[in-house]
N, C-alpha and C positions, 0 to 999 in steps of 0.2 A: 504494500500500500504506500508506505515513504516513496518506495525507489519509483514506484509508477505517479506519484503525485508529484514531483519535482521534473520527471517529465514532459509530464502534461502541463504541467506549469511552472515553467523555466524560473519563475521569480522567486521562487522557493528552494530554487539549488541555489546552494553558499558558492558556487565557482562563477554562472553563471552572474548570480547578483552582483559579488564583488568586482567583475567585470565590467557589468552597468555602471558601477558608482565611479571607478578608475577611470570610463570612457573609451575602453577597449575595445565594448562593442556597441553599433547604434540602436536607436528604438526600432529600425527597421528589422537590423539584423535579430534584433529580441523577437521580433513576432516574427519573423520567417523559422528561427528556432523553434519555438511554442507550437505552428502550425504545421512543421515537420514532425517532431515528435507527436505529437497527437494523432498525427497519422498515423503513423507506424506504431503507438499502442493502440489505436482503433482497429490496425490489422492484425495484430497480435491477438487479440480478443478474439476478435472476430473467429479466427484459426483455433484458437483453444476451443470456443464453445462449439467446433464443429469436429475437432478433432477429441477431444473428453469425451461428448454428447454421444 
């Protein structure tokens, strides 16, 4: 649940945040992260409940 919520939302992993705050990466770059990763735990999911089920 941690590892998939930090994920899903970037602003919650300490690597990625301390990034934001240094300016290393931009607000763009943050939400092109956010909506990569959300992807690919949306496929992940998706794949378990079809591959468990």
């Amino acid at each position: 649940m941690v590892i998939g919520g930090t994920l899903i939302i970037p602003i919650h992993s300490p690597s990625t945040f301390y990034a934001s705050l240094e300016g290393v990466l931009t607000k763009s770059e943050m939400i092109m992260t956010g909506i990569i990763s959300s992807i690919m735990m949306s496929v992940v999911a998706i794949a378990a409940v079809f591959l468990y089920w």
